[in-house]
TITOR-685714 format. One record per residue (C-alpha): residue in one letter; x negated, y negated, z negated. Coordinates in steps of 0.2 Angstrom, whole numbers, plus 5000, padded with zeros to 4 digits. Example, Ala and Ser with C-alpha at 12.3 -4.5 7.8 and 13.67 -1.06 7.14 Angstrom:
(A,(4938,5022,4961))
(S,(4932,5005,4964))
This chain:
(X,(5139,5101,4891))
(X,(5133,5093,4909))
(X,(5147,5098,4921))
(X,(5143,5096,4940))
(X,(5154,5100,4953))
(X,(5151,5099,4973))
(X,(5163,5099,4986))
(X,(5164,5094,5002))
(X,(5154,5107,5012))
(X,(5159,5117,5027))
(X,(5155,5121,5047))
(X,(5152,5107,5059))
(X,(5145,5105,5074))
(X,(5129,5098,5081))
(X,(5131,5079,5079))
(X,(5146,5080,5068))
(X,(5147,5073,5049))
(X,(5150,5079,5031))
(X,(5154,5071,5014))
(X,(5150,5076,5000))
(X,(5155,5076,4984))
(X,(5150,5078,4964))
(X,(5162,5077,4950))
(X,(5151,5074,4936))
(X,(5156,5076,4917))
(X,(5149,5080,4901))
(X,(5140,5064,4898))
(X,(5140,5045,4903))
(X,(5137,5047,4919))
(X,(5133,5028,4923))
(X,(5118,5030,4913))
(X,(5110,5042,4924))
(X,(5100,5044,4939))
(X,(5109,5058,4951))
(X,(5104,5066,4965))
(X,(5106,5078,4979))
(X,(5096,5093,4984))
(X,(5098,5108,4995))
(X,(5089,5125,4998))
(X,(5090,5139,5012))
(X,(5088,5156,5008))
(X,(5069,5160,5008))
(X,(5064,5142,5007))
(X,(5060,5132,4992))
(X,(5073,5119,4985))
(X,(5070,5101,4992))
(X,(5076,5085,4987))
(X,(5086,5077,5000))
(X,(5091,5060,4992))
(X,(5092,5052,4974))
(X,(5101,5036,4967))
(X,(5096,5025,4952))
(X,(5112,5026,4939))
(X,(5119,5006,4944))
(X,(5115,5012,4964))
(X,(5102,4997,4968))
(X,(5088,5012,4971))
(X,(5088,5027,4983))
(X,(5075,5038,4988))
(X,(5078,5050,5005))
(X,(5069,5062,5012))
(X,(5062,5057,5027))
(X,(5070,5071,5037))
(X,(5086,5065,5031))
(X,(5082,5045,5034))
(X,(5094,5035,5045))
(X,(5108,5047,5044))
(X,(5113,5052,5026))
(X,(5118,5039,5014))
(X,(5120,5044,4996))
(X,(5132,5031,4985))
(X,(5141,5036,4968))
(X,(5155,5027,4959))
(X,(5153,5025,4940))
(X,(5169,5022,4935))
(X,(5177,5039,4943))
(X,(5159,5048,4940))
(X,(5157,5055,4956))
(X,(5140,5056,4967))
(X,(5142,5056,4986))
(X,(5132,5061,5001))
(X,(5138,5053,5019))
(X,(5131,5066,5032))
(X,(5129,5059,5051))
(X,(5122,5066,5066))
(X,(5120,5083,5058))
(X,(5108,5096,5065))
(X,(5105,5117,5063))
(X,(5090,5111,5052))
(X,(5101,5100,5039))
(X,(5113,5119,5033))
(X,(5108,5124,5018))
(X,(5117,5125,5001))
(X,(5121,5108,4992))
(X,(5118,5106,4974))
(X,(5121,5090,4965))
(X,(5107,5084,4952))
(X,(5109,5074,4935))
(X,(5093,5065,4931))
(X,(5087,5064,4912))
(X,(5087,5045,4911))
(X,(5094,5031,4922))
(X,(5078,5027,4936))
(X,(5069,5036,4949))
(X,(5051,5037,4951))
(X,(5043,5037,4967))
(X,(5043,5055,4972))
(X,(5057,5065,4964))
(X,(5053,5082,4954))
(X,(5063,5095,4949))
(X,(5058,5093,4931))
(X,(5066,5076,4933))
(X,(5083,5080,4935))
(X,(5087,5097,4924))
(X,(5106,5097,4926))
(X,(5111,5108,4944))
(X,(5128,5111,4951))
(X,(5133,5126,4958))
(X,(5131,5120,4974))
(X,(5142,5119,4992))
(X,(5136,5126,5010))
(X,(5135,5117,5024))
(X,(5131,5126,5042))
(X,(5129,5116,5056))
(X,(5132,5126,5070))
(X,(5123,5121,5089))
């Protein structure tokens, strides 16, 4: 059984940064694309950055672009999301994704990645 757990989220303050992280189990995680999304209430879920299960690909969303940096470490299968320069648009509720084999494709879709954590909230606060 996929096992994802988030961690890391919490209040910060305009500007401020975030790590997170996803403690992944249940399968090989190195064989694996992983992901992050996030949702606010009343809004559809959106995909705010993927990684390719060796790390050499990445997809951001491009509100999210120049300021979060997704990496994972396969050896301690955990998934990360860097946060910098946060602002009242980026709270929302965390969730970490598991991909159903180890690429991305261009555009990720949520039929893509059936495995979802529980999630963590961030609120960024102005």
């Amino acid at each position: 059984q996929v096992r994802l757990v988030e961690s890391g989220g919490g209040v910060v303050q305009t500007g401020g940064s975030l790590r997170l992280s996803c403690a992944a189990s249940g399968r090989t995680f190195k064989s694996y694309a992983m992901g992050w999304a996030r949702q606010e209430p009343g809004k559809e879920r959106e995909f705010v950055s993927t990684i390719s299960w060796n790390g050499d690909t990445t997809y951001y969303a491009d509100s999210v672009k120049g300021r979060f940096t997704i990496s994972r470490d396969n050896a301690e299968s955990t998934l990360f999301l860097q946060m910098n320069s946060l602002i009242p648009e980026d709270s929302a509720v965390y969730f970490c994704v598991g991909g159903r084999g180890p690429f991305l494709t261009e555009t990720p879709a949520q039929e893509q990645y059936p495995y979802w954590g529980q999630g963590t909230q961030v609120t960024v606060s102005s």
